[in-house]
Each structure stands twice: as C-alpha cells, then as structure tokens.
N, C-alpha and C positions, 0 to 999 in steps of 0.2 A: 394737528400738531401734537393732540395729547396723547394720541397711538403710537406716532412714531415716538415721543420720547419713550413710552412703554415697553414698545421694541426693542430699542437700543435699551432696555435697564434689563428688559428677559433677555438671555443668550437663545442663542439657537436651538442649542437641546434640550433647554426646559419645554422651548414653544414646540418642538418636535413631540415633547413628552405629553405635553399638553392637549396637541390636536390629536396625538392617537387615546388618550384617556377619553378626552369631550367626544371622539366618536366614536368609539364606543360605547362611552354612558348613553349615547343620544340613538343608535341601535338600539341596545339591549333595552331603552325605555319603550321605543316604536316598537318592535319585537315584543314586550312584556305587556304591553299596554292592547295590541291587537290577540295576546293569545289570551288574556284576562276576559276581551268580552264578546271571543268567539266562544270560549269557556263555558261564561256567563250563560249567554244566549242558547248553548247545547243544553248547560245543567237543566236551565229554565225550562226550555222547553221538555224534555225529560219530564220530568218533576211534575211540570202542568199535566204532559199526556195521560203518566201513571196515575194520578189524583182523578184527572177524568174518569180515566176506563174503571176506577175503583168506584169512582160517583154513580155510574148508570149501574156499573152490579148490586149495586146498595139499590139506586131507586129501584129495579124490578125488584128487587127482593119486598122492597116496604110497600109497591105497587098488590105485589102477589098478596100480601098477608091484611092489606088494609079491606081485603072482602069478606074477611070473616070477622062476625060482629062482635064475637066476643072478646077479639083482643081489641078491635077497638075501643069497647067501652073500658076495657081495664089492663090492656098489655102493652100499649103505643111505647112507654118511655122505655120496658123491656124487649120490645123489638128494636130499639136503636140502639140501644147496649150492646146485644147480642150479632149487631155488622161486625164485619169487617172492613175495619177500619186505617191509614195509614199511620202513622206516627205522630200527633200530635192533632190528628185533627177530631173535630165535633160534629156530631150528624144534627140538623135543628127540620122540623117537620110542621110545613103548615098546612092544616086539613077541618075544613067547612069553617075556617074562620078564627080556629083556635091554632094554638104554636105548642109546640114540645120543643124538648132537647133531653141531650141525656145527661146534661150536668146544669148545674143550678148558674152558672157564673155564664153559661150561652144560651142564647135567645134569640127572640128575634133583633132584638138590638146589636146583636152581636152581627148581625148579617147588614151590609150596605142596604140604605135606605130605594137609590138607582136598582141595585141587583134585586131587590125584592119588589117593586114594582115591574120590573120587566119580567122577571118570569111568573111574577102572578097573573102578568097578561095574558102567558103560554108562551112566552121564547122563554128557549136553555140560553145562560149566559152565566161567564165565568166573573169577578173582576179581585186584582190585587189591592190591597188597602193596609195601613198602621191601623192596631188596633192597642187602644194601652199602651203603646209604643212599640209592641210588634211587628213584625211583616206578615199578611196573612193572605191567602188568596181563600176566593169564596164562588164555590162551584153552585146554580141553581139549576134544577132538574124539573120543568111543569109538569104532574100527573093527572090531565085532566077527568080521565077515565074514572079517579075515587077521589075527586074536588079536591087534590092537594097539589105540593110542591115541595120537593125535598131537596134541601140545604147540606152542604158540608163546607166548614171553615176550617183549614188546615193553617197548620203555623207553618211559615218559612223560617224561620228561625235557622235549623239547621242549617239549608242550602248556604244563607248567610254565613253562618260561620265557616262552613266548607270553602265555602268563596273568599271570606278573611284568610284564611289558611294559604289559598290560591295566591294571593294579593302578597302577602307579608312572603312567599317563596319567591315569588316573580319579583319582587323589590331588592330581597337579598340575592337575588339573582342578576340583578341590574348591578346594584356594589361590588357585586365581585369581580363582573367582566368591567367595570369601569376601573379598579384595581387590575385587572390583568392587562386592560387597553394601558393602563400606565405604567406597567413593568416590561409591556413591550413596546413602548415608545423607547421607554430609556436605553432596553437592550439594543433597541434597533437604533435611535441617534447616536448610542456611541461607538456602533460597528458604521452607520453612516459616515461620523464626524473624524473618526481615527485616521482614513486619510487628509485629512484637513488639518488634524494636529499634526498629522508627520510634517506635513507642507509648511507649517507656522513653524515647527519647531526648524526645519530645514532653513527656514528664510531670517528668524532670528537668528543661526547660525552665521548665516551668510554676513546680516548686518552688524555680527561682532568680528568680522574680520577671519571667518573659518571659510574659505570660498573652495574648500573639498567637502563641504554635505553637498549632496544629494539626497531625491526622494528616491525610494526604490518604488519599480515600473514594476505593479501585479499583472493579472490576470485577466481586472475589469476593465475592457478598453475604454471606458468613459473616463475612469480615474487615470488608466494609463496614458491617457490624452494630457491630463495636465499633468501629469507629474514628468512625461520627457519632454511641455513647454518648458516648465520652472526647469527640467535639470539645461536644458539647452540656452536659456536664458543665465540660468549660473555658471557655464562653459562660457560663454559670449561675455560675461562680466571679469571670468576670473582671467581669460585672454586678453581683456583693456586693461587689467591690471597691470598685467604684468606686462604688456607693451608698454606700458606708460613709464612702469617702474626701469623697464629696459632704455627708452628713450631717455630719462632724468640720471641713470646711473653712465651711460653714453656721453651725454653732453656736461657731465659734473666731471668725467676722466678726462673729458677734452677740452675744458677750462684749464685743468688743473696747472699743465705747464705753462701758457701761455699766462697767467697768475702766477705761476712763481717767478717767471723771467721778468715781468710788470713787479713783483713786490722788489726784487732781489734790485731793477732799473731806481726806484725809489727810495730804497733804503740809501743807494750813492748819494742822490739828490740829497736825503735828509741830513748826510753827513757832511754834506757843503752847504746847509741851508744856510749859515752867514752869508755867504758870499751872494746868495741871490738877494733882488730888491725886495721892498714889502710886498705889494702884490703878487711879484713869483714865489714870497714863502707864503700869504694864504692860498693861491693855488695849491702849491703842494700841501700846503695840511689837510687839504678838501680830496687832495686826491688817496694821499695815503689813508686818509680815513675811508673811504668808499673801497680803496681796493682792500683794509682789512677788513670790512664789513660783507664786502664781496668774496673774500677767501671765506670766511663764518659760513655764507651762506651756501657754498658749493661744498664744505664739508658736512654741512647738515643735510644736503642731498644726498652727497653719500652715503650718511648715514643713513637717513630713512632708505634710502633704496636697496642697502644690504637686507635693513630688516623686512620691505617689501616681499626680494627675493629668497628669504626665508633660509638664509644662509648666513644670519646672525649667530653668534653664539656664545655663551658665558664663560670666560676661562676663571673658575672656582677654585677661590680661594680664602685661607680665615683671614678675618677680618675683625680687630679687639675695635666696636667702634666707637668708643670713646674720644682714643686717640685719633681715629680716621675723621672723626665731625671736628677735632681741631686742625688736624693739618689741611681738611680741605677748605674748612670756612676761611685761614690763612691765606690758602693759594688764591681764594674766589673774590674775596675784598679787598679793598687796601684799609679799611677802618676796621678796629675793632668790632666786636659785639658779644654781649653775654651768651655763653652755651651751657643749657644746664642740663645735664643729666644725672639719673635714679640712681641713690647709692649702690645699687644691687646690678645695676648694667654697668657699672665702673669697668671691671674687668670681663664682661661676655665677649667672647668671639662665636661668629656666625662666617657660616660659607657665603660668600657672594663675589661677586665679578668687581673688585676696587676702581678699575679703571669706568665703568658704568656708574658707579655713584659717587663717584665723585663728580663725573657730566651731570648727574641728578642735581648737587647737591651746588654746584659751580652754576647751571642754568635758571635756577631760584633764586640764587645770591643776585645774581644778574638782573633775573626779573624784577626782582624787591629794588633794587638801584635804580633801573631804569622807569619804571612805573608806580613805586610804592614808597618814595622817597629813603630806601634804605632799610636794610635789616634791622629790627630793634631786638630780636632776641630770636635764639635756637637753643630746643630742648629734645629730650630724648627719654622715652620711657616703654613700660611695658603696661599693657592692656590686655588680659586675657592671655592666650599665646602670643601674641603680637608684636611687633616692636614699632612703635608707633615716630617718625619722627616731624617736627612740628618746626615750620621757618617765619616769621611775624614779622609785617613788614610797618611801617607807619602810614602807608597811603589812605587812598581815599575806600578802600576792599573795593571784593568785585560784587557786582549787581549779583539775586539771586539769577535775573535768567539769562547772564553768561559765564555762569560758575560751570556747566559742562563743554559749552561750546569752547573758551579760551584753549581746550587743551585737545580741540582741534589742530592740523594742517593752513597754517597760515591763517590762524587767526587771530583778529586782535583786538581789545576791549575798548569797546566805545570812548572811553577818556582817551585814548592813544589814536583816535581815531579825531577825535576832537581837536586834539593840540596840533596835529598833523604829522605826530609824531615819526620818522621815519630809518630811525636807529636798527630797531629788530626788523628780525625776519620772519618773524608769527611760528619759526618751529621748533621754538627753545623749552616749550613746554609741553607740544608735542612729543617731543624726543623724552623727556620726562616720563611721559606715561607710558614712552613704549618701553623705555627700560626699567619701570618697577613691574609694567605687568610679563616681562620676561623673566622677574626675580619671584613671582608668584606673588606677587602683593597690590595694591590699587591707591589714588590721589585723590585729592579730593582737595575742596577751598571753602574756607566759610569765615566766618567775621570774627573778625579779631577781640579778645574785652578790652576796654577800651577805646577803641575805634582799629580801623586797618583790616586786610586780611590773613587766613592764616594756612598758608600750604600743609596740608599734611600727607606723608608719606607712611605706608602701614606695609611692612614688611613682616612676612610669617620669622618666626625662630626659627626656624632648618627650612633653606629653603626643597622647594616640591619641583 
C-alpha cells in the first residue's frame, strides 16, 4: 500500500528519470568496482614480480661478496647500501646468527616473526604486513651456501596511493555517468511522455466541449496506434453529439406548433374561465401552467441545440449597463430589489449581445425565486479588468459539491430534489454558462455573508 501511494505522489517521468539515473549509478558502480580490483590485483601482482626479481639480484650479489672475509668482518652494512635497490625499500641480512641492515630504524624486527622463521629453515617466502601503520611486503631469500638469509622490506605505500588515485577517478566516474543516467532519463521521458501530453491535452479538449482536437498520427506506429484510437473515438463522440443535438433541435421544431395551437386552445378557455365549474377551473390552471412550462422547456431546447450546432451567435452591440441591470431586473421580477453599482461603472458601455443577458440575468432572477426564496440584492463592479456582476439570493446556498455540477444540463440541487420540486427544467442555468462563456467571461456560485448564495457573473471589459 506504501509504494503504490508513492507511485501515485512520483509522476511518471521523474520514476522514468529515476530508473535511468539508479541504472546507471548501479553500472558504473559494478563497472568501477570490477575494473578497481582487476587494477588492484594487475598493480599487485607487477609490483610483487619487480620487487622479487630485484630480491634474488640483491641476494646473489650479497651471496657473491659474503666469501671474502674481509668485508665480512668490516663491510656487511656497506655492501647493503651499495644494492640496488627499489623505492622505499630496506635490505636486512641475517648471517651465522647476527642481523644487519642498512638503516638503524630496520632490523630484524622490522621483518615478520612467520617469514623469518620459514626462511631460516631454507624456504624463499614473501609475505604482506602493516608496519607502523604501513603496508609493506617482506621478501626472504635463504643462502644457505654462506649461513645466511637476506631480507628486503619494501613500503607499499605508493602502490596505495596509486590505487587511492584509481578509486577517487572511478568514483567520480560513477557521479557523473549517474548524472548523465539522469539527464538522459529526463531527455528521453519527455520525448517518451510528449505523445502522452498531446493525448491529455487532446482529451482535456475534448472534455471542455472542443470536439475538433485531434492527435496528430506520426511516424511511430506504436503511438500511431493510439492516437487514430482516440482521434476515431472523438469522431464517434463528436457524431452522437451532434445526432443527438440533431434529434432534440428536430423534436423541439415539431413541438413547437402543436404548442402553440395547445397555448392559443387555452388562452380561449382562460378567458371564459368564469363560466366553467370549480374543478374545470383547477383543471385548467394545471393545464395552462404545464403547457407554459412546457413551452420554457422546448425553447431551452432550442436553445441549447443552436448552441450545440455551433451556429449560435452574438449580434454586438453597446450596452450602458447600468441602465440595462435596471430594466432587466424590472422585466425579470415582479418585486423590487436593491441594485448597486460602482460609481465609476455609472455610465460604462461594453459590446455585448443585450438579448443574451438579459436571458442571463432573467434565468437567475428566476432561479433565486424559485429555489432561494428571492433576490435580496444585485451589484455590479469592476475587478481588475473585469466586470464582475453579482445576484444574492436568501435561500438556503448551494452545497460546496454542487456548486459546479447545478450548472450542468438538467441538473438540479438536492433541495429541489428533496421538496420534489418540479417547476424547472434543470436548463436555466445551463443556458447561463453557455452565454457568459460565448461573451468570454465564466459563473461561478459561493456563499452569500450572511447566509444564502451568491451567482456571480465575470465579464472581460471589451469583449474577446
């Protein structure tokens, strides 16, 4: 459970960037780490070979000279001076019992207690050892021919730091290709991921109501596989669209007369409702109410389905709106209510389509009557570039999570759903958002102070 929330909090191309960094690092360590101690084990071996063959030229040499007596009694420590020697090391000579060397600070102690026992037995033997805190290796050479055994202790010292050299390049050799594993992760998931973004960006499209994106079809027929699924899946969505739009703008035309011959049959009835009984006038009041509520809702069909078929459109004109928020909030209520607008918007005119906001501004008043006990106030101001305008109702506001959904297609807010209310048509504030987002602007609903909620409508200054 804790990986997968992991998962889901990395994206994709970090983990993409990630698995090519970690394999990388995780090479370049296997890689550094076996060339460090084939390295190792070549220098070593080197190193020991040369030490040896330099050991036996030394021992013949001190074999040769240890027959003449006179340097024995007085030239031993000047015949180990004068080897040749490698870099750092000490020649130490044991003969009939007594020890040389040619420096004061090596002896025999200086030489392993195992290696000087074995080759005072007469085996050659090498062995590595700390000395002081050194690395040193310690070559012995038996000469049994003139009772001795000659010694050389060489420092490793160097080879070690040769090898530290080795270690700290092959390390910073590791960081970099583990930097470069992660500069080509990133290049390479965002040339992977870029069809993936067209596809989201494509489908977000689609889910705002754009149903001409398409992905465009490359090269790679792996990606070209998905991208003509989605575009043929958005061919096949944006076809039920518009069937559907076709069918509801069809059957709202062929309402429409057989509705007006029904309203124009009823209107007679109304105007002789005296003369019917009581029960034939609430019949008729049941009736004429359903067929005006029934006329509302085939014209909202209408509407939606012009704007559907995308042969809606604005006929632009100025608009001082001041005056235009009093004469429509007039036409839209039969009560009063205060409308206040910013001294500085008193006199602004803006281009906008009059007959669409005032359906704005007419389908709010509406909603506040029908579900919000009534308008208690409309203001108007500017924000920014903005013109922001704001409708208050007294009801109960709308929940936070169906502040986006009410302004859906036939949808309608759980109180109205509760009372079983059955007045509207769920597309009064539908209609709403399609004609502020046709004016370039967006709606929105949140809580009223006081209590209630509060429509707001946010229209640019010049419309786009």
């Amino acid at each position: 459970m804790a990986s997968a929330a992991v998962r889901r909090r990395v994206g994709l191309r970090m983990r993409m960037t990630l698995a090519f960094a970690l394999g990388a690092l995780a090479l370049s360590v296997i890689l550094a780490s076996l060339s460090y101690e084939l390295s190792r084990t070549y220098l070593l071996r080197q190193r020991e070979q040369s030490i040896l063959r330099q050991a036996y030229v030394n021992a013949d040499l001190v074999r040769g000279s240890l027959g003449n007596l006179d340097v024995i009694r007085v030239g031993i420590p000047d015949l180990l001076n004068r080897l040749e020697l490698p870099s750092g090391s000490h020649p130490v000579l044991s003969h009939q019992g007594k020890w040389f060397a040619s420096a004061l600070a090596f002896g025999r102690d200086s030489v392993p207690i195992e290696l000087r026992e074995r080759v005072l037995d007469g085996q050659g033997a090498r062995q590595r050892f700390i000395l002081r805190g050194h690395s040193q290796l310690a070559v012995g050479i038996p000469l049994p021919s003139v009772d001795a055994a000659y010694f050389e202790v060489v420092s490793l010292d160097e080879l070690r730091r040769t090898l530290g050299v080795l270690r700290t390049s092959l390390f910073a050799a590791s960081f970099i290709t583990f930097v470069g594993g992660a500069a080509l992760g990133a290049w390479g998931s965002r040339r992977v991921l870029q069809p993936v973004r067209a596809v989201a960006d494509a489908a977000t499209a689609v889910a705002s109501g754009d149903l001409e994106a398409r992905v465009e079809v490359g090269r790679d027929p792996d990606l070209a596989t998905v991208a003509t699924a989605f575009n043929r899946m958005t061919d096949a969505l944006a076809e039920r669209v518009e069937r559907d739009a076709r069918f509801a703008s069809s059957v709202s035309h062929e309402l429409r007369s057989p509705l007006t011959t029904l309203a124009a049959a009823i209107e007679v009835l109304v105007a002789r409702r005296d003369e019917l009984s009581p029960r034939a006038q609430v019949a008729l009041d049941l009736v004429a109410s359903e067929v005006q509520r029934f006329q509302r809702l085939v014209q909202d069909l209408l509407e939606i389905s012009r704007m559907d078929a995308g042969v809606s459109s604005l006929a632009w004109e100025d608009v001082r709106l001041s005056e235009f928020l009093l004469h429509a909030a007039r036409n839209s209520s039969g009560r009063g209510f205060p409308i206040e607008v910013a001294p500085e918007l008193a006199t602004v005119v803006v281009r906008a389509d009059k007959r669409r906001l005032e359906r704005v501004v007419a389908n709010l008043v509406e909603n506040a009557e029908t579900y919000g006990g009534g308008v208690v106030r409309m203001d108007l101001r500017r924000v920014n570039s903005a013109l922001r305008l704001g409708v208050e109702d007294a009801g109960p506001g709308v929940p936070i999570d169906e502040r986006e959904r009410i302004f859906e297609r036939f949808a309608r807010g759980k109180d109205a759903r509760r009372r079983g209310d059955t007045n509207g048509t769920g597309l009064g504030l539908s209609i709403v958002a399609e004609h502020v987002r046709l004016h370039g602007g967006k709606v929105w609903v949140e809580d009223r102070r006081g209590g209630g909620a509060r429509f707001v409508i946010e229209l640019p200054a010049a419309p786009r």
